[in-house]
C-alpha positions as CSV (number, residue, x, y, z in Angstrom):
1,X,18.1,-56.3,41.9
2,X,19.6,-56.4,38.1
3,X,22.7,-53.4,37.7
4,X,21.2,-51.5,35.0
5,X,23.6,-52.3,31.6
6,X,24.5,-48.6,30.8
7,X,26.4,-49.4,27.7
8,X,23.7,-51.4,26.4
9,X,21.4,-48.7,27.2
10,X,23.1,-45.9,25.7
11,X,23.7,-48.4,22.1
12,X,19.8,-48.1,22.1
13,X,19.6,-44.6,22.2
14,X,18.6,-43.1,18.8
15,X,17.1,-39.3,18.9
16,X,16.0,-37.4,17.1
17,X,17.3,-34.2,17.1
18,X,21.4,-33.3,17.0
19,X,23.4,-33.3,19.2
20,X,25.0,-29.9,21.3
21,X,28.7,-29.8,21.0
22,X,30.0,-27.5,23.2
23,X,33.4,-27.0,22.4
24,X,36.6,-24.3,22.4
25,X,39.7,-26.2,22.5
26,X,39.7,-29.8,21.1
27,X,42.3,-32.6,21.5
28,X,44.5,-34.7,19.2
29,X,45.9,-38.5,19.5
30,X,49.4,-37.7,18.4
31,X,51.7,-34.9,18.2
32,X,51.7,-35.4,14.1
33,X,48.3,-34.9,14.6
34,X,48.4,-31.8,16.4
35,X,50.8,-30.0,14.5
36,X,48.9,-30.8,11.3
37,X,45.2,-29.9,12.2
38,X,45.3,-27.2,10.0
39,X,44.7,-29.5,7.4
40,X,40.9,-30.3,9.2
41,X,39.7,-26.8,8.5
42,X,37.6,-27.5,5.1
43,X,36.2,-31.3,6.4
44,X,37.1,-31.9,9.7
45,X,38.2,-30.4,13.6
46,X,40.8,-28.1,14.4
47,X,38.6,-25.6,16.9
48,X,35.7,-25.1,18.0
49,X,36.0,-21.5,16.2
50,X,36.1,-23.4,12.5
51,X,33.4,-26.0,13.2
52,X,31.4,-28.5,15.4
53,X,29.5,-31.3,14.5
54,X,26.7,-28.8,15.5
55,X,27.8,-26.6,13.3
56,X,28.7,-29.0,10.4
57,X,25.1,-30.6,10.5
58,X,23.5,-26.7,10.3
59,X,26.1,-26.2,6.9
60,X,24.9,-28.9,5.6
61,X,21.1,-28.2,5.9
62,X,21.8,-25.0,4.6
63,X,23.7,-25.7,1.2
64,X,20.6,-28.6,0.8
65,X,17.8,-25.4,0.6
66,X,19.8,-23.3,-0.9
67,X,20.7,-25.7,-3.7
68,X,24.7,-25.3,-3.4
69,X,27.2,-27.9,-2.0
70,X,29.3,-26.5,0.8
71,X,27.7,-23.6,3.2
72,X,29.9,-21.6,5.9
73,X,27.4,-20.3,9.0
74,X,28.9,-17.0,10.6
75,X,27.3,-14.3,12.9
76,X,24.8,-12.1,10.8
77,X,23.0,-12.1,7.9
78,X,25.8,-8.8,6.9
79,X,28.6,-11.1,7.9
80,X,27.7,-13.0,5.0
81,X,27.9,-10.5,2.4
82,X,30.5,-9.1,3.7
83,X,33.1,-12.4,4.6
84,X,33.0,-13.1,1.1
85,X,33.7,-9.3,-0.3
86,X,36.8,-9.3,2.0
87,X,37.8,-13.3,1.3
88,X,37.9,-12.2,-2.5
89,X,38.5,-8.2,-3.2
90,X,41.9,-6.6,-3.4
91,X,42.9,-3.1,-3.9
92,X,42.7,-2.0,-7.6
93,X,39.4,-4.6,-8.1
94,X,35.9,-3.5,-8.5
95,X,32.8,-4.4,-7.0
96,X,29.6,-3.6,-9.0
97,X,26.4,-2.9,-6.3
98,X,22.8,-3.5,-6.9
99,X,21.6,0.1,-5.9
100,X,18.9,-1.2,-3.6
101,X,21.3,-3.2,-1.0
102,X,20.3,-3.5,2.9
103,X,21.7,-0.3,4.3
104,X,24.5,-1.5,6.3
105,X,26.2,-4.0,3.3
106,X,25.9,0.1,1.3
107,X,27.7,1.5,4.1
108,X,30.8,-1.4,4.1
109,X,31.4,-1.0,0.3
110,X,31.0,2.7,0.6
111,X,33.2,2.9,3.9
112,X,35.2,0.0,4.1
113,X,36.0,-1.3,0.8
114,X,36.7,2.1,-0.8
115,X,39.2,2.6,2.0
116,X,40.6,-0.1,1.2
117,X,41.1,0.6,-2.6
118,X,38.1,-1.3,-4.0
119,X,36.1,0.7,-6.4
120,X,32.3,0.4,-6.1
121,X,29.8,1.4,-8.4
122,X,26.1,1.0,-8.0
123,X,23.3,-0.4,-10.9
124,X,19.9,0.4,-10.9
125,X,17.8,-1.8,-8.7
126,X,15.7,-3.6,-11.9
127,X,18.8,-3.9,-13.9
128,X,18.0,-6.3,-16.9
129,X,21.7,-5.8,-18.1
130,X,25.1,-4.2,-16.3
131,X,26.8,-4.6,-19.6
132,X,28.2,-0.7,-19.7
133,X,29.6,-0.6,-16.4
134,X,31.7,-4.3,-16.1
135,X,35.6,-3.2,-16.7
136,X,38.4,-5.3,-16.4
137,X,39.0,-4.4,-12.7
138,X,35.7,-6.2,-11.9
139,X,35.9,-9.1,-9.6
140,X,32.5,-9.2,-8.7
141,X,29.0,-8.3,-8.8
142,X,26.3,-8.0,-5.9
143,X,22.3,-8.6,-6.3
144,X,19.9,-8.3,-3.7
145,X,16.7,-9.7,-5.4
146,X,13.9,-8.3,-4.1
147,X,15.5,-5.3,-2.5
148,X,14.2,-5.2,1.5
149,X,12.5,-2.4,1.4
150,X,11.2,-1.6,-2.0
151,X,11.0,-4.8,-3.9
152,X,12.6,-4.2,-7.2
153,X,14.2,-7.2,-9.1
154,X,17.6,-7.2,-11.1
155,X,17.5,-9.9,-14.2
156,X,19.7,-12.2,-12.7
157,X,20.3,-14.9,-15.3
158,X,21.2,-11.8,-18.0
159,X,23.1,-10.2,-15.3
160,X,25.6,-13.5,-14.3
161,X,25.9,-14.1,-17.9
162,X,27.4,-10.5,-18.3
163,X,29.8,-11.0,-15.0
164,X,30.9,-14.4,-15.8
165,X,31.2,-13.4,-19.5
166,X,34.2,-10.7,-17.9
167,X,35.3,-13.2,-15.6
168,X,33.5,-11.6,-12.7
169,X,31.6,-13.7,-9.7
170,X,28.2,-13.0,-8.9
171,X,26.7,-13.5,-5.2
172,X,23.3,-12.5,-4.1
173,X,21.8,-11.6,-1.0
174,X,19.2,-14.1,-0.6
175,X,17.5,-13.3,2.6
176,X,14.2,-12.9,1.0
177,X,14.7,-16.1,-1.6
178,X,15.6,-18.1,1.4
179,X,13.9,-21.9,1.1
180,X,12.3,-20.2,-1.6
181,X,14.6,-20.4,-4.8
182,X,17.7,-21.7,-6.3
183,X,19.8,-19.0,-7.3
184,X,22.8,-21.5,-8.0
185,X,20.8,-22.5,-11.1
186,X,20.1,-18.6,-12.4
187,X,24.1,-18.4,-12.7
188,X,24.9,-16.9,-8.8
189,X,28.1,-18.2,-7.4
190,X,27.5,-16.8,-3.9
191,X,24.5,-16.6,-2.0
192,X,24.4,-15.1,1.2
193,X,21.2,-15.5,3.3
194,X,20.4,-13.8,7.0
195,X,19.1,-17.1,9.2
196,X,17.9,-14.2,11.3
197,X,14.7,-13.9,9.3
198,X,12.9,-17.5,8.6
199,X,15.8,-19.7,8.8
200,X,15.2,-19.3,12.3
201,X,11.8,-18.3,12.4
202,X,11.2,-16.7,15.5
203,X,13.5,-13.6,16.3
204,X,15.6,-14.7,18.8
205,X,19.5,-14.8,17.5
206,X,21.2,-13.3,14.3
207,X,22.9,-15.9,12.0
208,X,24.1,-16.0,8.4
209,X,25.0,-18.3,5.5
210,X,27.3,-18.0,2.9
211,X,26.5,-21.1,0.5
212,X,28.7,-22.0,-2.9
213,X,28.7,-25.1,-5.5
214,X,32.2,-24.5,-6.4
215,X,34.5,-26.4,-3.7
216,X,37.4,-24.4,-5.0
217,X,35.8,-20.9,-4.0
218,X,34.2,-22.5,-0.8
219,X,38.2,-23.1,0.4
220,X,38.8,-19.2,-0.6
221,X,36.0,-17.8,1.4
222,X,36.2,-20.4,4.2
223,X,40.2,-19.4,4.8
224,X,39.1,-15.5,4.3
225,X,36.2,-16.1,7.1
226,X,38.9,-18.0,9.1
227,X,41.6,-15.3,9.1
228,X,38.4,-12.8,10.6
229,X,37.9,-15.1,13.6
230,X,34.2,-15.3,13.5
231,X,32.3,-18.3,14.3
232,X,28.4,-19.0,15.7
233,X,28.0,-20.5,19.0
234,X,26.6,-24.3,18.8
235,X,23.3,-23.4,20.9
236,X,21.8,-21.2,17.7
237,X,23.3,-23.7,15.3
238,X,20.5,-25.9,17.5
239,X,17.5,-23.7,17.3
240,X,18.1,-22.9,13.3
241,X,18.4,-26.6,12.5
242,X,15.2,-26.7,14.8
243,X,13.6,-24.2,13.2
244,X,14.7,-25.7,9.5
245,X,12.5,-28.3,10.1
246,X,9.1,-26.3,9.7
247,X,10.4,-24.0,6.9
248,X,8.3,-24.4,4.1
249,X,5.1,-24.8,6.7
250,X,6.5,-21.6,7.9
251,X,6.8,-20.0,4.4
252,X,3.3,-21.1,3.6
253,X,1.7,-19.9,6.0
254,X,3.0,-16.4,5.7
255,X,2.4,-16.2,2.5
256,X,-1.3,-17.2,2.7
257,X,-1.5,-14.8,6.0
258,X,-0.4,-12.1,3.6
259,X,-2.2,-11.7,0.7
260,X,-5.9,-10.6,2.0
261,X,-3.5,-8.1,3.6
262,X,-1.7,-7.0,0.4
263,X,-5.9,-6.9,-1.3
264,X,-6.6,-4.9,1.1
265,X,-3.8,-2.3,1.5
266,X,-4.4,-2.1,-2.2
267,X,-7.5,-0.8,-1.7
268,X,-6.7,2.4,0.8
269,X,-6.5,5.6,-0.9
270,X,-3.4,6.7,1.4
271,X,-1.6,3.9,-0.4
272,X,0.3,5.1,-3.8
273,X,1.3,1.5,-4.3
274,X,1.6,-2.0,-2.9
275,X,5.1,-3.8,-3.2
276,X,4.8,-7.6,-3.2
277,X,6.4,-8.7,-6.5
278,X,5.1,-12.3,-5.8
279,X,1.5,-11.6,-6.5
280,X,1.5,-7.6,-7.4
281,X,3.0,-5.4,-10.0
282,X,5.0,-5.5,-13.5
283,X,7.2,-7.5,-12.0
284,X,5.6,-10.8,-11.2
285,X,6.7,-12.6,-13.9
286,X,10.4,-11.8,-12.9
287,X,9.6,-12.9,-9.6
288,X,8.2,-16.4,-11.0
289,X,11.6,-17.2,-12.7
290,X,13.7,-17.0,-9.7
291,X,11.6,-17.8,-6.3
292,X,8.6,-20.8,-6.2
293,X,6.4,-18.6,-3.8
294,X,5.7,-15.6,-1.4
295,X,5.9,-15.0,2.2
296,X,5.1,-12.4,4.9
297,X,7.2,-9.8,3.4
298,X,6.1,-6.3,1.6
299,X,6.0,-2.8,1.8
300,X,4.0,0.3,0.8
301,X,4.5,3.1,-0.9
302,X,2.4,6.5,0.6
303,X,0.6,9.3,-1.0
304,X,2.3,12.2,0.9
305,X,3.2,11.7,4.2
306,X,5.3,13.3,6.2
307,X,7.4,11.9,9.2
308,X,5.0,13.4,11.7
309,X,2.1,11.9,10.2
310,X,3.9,8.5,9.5
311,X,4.7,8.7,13.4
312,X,1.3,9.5,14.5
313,X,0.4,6.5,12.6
314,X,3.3,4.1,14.0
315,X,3.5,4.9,17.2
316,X,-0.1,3.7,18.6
317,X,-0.2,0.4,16.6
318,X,-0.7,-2.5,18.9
319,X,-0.3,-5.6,17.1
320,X,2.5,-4.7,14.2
321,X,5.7,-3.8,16.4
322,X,7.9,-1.0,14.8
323,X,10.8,-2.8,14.1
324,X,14.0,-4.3,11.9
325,X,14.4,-7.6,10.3
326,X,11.6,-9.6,9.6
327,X,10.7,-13.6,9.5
328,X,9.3,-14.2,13.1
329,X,6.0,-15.0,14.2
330,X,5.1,-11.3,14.8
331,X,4.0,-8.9,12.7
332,X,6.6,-5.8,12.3
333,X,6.2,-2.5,10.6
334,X,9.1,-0.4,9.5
335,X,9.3,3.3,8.1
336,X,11.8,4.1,5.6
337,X,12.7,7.3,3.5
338,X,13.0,7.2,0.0
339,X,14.7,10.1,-0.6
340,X,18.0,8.6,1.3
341,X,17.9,5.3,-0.6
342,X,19.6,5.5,-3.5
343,X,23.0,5.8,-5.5
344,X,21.7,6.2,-8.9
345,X,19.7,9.1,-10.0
346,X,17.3,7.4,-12.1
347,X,15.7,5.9,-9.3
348,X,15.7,8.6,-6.6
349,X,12.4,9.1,-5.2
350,X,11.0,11.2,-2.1
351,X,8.1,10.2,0.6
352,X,7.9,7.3,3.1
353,X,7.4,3.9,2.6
354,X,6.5,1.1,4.9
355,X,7.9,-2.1,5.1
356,X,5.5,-4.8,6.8
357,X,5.7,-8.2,7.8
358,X,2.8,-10.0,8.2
359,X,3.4,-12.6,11.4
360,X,1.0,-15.7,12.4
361,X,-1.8,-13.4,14.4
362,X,-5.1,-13.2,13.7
363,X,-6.0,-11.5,10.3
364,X,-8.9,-9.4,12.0
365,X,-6.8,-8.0,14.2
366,X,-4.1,-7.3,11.9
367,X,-6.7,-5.2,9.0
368,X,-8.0,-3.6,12.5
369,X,-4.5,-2.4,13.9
370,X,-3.9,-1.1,10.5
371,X,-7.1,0.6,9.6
372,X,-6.3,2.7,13.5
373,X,-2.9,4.0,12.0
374,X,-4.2,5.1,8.6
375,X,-7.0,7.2,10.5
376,X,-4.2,8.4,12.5
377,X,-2.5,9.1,9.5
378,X,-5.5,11.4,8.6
379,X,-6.3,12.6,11.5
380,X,-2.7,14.3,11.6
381,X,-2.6,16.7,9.0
């Protein structure tokens, strides 16, 4: 019997999908080598904290959808807002805040950066202009375009031509825009996406992105992420390139999922409004500019409801889950209270809204578990 040829065998072997690199400690050739592996951090491999060919591969998806040139993955969709902010701030600076932010990245700039000496000042959530409030100590400004839960859109070519006008950078939080929308090209510097939601499509790890075109600034934030000691573990760098590969399938399909839902939620008299900038509302057009289409993502605003009768309505639903986060193949509901939601008076309001996301089941079933909780809803009072 013929020795099978094992070399020749493994020259033929050509998959598919990337490789795993499990990895901690790596070796070097030469001493010279070791003592100068520092200088790997930005293109090659000095740990397996800094980067894997696992790893490098998911980066480079990334800054291909997002339209940048160098991406840096990290833990959470927050630890991508909130590398950068530490990479780049210094006491004395100033950070300007779109007022309608994810909850936690409000609580770091109100917590942690103002501890640290960095002034923060919030802008109204459908800014057209932050002219009046940029100052010399402003380093940068933050957008979050649509905001999660209530859908308003900041101007953002208007507003990076302002920041970059007083020598300010501009990032966005682009979990929402993600495979949707080049923000590089509207003037953002930054953008920091969640690959929780649809980057990995089926809500089962947190992961972030923080994606530049300038290879300058990626060195500054890639050294500031560094010096934190956070990394992602090469297994979900697998199952988020996995997952990149159906994307825009993904994207699509949500989005056609979702609009017989957003008809019909327009339609319900408990409903004051329907938030889905893609398709309802004054701003659609704004929403045109900056993203090429919808998804599963919207929320609506009730005609008054209390927390008891928002619970009696939530807590019996049997095919939207009550939960945070968003992008799976599940459909989630989330309540939120308006009155706690914002920094700037002008946009203060009071009642609940409800954020939904609209997964892959059946659309029967979805207008059915919803119809339930509204006469739950009215059953309650």
């Amino acid at each position: 019997m013929d020795t099978p040829d094992r070399a020749a065998d493994a020259g033929r072997f050509a998959a598919l999908t990337v490789p795993v690199h499990h990895a901690s400690t790596l070796t070097f050739a030469t001493t010279s080598a070791f003592l100068g592996r520092r200088s790997q951090l930005f293109d090659g491999y000095s740990y397996g904290l800094y980067g894997t060919p696992t790893t490098r591969a998911l980066e480079d998806m990334v800054a291909t959808i997002e339209g940048g040139s160098r991406s840096i993955a990290v833990p959470s969709g927050l630890a991508a807002v909130t590398g950068p902010l530490l990479a780049l701030l210094r006491a004395g600076d100033q950070v300007l805040v779109a007022d309608c932010v994810y909850g936690s990245t409000r609580d770091f700039c109100t917590e942690i950066l103002q501890a640290m000496g960095i002034s923060v000042a919030f802008f109204p959530s459908d800014a057209d202009s932050i002219a009046g409030l940029l100052t010399p100590a402003t380093r940068l400004v933050l957008l979050e375009t649509p905001g999660y839960y209530t859908m308003e859109l900041q101007d953002i070519d208007a507003i990076a031509r302002e920041a970059h006008a007083a020598g300010a950078l501009v990032m966005a939080d682009n979990s929402y825009g993600f495979g949707l929308s080049n923000l590089f090209a509207h003037g953002v510097d930054i953008v920091a996406s969640a690959l929780s939601k649809y980057g990995s499509g089926h809500s089962d790890l947190c992961m972030g992105s923080i994606t530049v075109a300038d290879d300058a600034l990626f060195r500054r934030i890639k050294l500031g992420v560094t010096r934190l000691g956070i990394g992602i573990a090469a297994d979900d760098a697998y199952l988020v390139i996995r997952s990149l590969q159906t994307l825009s399938v993904r994207l699509a399909e949500h989005g056609r999922r979702t609009e017989p839902v957003v008809a019909w939620l327009a339609q319900r008299p408990e409903v004051a409004a329907v938030l889905y900038p893609h398709s309802v509302g004054p701003q659609r057009d704004r929403h045109a500019r900056f993203f090429r289409g919808g998804h599963g993502l919207l929320a609506v605003r009730l005609r008054q409801a209390s927390l008891a009768r928002v619970s009696a309505m939530l807590d019996s639903m049997q095919v939207f889950r009550i939960g945070a986060s968003w992008g799976g193949v599940h459909s989630l509901i989330a309540p939120f209270d308006l009155s706690t939601a914002r920094r700037t008076a002008s946009a203060r309001q009071e009642g609940w809204l409800l954020r939904l996301h609209v997964g892959l089941e059946p659309l029967d079933s979805l207008l059915a578990d919803l119809d339930a909780g509204f006469a739950r809803l009215n059953a309650s009072s």
